[in-house]
C-alpha positions as CSV (number, residue, x, y, z in Angstrom):
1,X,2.5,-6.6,2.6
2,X,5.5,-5.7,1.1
3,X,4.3,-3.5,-2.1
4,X,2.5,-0.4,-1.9
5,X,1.3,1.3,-5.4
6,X,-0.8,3.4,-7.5
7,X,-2.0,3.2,-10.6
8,X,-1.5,6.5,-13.3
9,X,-2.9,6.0,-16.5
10,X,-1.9,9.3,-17.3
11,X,1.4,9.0,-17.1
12,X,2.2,11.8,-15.0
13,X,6.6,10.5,-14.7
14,X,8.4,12.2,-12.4
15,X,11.6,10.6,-13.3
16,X,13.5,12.0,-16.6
17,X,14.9,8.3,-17.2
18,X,11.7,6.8,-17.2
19,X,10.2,9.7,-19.4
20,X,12.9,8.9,-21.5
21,X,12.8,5.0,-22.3
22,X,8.6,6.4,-22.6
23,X,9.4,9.2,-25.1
24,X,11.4,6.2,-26.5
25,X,8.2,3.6,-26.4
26,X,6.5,6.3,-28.1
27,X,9.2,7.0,-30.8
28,X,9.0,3.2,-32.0
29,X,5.3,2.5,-31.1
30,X,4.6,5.3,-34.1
31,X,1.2,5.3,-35.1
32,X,0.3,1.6,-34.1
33,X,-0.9,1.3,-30.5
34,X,2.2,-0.7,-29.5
35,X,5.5,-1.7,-30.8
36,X,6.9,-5.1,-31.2
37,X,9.4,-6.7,-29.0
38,X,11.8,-6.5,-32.3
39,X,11.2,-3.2,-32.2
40,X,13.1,-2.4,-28.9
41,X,16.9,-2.1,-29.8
42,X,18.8,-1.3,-26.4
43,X,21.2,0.0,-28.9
44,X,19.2,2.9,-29.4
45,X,19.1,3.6,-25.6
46,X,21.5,5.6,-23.4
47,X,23.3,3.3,-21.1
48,X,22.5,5.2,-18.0
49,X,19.1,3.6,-18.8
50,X,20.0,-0.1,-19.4
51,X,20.2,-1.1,-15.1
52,X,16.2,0.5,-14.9
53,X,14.5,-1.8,-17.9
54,X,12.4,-4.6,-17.2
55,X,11.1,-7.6,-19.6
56,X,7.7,-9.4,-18.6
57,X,6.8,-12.3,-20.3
58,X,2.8,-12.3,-20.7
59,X,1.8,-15.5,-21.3
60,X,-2.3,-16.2,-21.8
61,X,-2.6,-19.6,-22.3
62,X,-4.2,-21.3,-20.1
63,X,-4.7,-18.5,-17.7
64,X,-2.8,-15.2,-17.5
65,X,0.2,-15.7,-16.1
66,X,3.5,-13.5,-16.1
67,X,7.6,-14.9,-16.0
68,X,10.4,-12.1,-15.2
69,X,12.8,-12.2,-18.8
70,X,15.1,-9.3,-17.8
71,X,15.8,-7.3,-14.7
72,X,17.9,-4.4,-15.1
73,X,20.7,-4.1,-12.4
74,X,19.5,-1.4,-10.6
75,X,16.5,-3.3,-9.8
76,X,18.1,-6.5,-8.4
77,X,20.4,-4.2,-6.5
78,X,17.9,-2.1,-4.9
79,X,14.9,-5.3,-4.1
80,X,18.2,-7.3,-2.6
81,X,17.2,-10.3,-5.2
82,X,17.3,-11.3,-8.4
83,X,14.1,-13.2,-10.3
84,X,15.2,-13.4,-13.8
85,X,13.1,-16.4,-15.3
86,X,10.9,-16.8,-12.6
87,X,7.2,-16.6,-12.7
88,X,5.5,-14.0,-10.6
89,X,3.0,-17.2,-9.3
90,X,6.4,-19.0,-7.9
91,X,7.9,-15.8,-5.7
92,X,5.3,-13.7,-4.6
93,X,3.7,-14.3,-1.6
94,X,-0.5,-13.7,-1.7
95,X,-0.9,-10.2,-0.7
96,X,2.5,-9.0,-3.2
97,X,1.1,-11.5,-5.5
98,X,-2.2,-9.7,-6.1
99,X,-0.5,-6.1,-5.8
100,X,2.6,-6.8,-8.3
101,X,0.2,-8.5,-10.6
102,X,-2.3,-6.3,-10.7
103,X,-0.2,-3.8,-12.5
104,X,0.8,-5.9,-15.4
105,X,-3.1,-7.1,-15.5
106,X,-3.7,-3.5,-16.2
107,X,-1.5,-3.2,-19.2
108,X,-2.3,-6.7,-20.6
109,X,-5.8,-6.2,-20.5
110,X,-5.8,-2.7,-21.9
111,X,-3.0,-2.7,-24.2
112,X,-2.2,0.2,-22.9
113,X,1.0,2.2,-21.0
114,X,0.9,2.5,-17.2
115,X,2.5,4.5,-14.5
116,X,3.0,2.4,-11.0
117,X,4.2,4.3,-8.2
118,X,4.8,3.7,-4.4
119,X,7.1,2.2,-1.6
120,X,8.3,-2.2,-1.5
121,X,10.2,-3.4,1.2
122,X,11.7,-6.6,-0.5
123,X,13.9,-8.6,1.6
124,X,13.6,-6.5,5.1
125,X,15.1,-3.9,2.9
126,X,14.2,-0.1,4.3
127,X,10.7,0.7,2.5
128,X,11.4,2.2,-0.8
129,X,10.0,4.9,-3.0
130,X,9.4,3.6,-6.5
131,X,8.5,4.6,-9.8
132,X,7.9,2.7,-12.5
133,X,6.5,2.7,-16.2
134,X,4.9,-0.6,-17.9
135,X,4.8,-0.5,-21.4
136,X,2.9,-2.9,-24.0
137,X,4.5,-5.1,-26.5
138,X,2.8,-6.9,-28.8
139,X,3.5,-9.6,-31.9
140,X,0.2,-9.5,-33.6
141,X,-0.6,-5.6,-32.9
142,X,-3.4,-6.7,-30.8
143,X,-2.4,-9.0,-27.9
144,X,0.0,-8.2,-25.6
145,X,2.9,-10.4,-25.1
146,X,5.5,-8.8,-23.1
147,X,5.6,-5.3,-21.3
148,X,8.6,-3.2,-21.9
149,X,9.5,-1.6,-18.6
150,X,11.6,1.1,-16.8
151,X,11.9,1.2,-12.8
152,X,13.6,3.9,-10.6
153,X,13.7,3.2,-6.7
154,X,14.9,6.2,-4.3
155,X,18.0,4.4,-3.4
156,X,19.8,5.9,-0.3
């Protein structure tokens, strides 16, 4: 397997650019339990931030199922590949398939933010150490439909 992580519902970030884009999340969420994709202006973000941010289509119907929108560069840079409009189903092999998914599972199901941390080895690349914070969006307030996200790997 590839993909090592741990779940951390509680948020405990260790990076300041991912507490930043979720001190941002948090700004725009306001009192509802998750913003919009219309609310997320990459305007209103440093651009030290822009290579980390991730954009996960959640589609539900038939079954859950998940399609990269937007990888940020530092991301593509540091797996050695870039997925952009590929579905999760089409690129992952079983084991990664389960492990990658089962993070964005998390947040679709609960509507809630996550915290996934650990090592991935994409591509023979040297094993990793990732961090990474998955954040609900939502049209209708109540399903999710994309996650928002912000990734930081330990590049040497």
């Amino acid at each position: 397997m590839e993909v090592e992580g741990t779940f951390d519902p509680g948020l405990t970030v260790k990076s300041d650019r991912l507490a930043e884009v979720l001190a941002y999340w948090r700004g725009v969420r306001g009192q509802r339990t998750m913003p919009s994709r219309q609310d997320i202006d990459p305007l209103h973000l440093p651009p030290y931030l822009l290579p980390h941010l991730e954009l996960i289509d959640v589609m539900s119907q038939p079954e859950l199922r998940f399609r990269w929108r937007l990888i940020g560069t530092h991301v593509t840079a540091s797996v050695g590949r870039d997925m952009t409009g590929q579905y999760f189903d089409e690129i992952y092999g079983t084991g990664d398939f389960e492990t990658v998914t089962g993070t964005f599972k998390w947040v679709a199901e609960n509507a809630r933010p996550l915290r996934w941390h650990g090592t991935s080895g994409f591509l023979g690349r040297d094993w990793l150490a990732y961090e990474g914070v998955y954040l609900p969006l939502s049209s209708d307030g109540r399903i999710v439909d994309m996650i928002f996200a912000a990734v930081h790997y330990e590049t040497n």
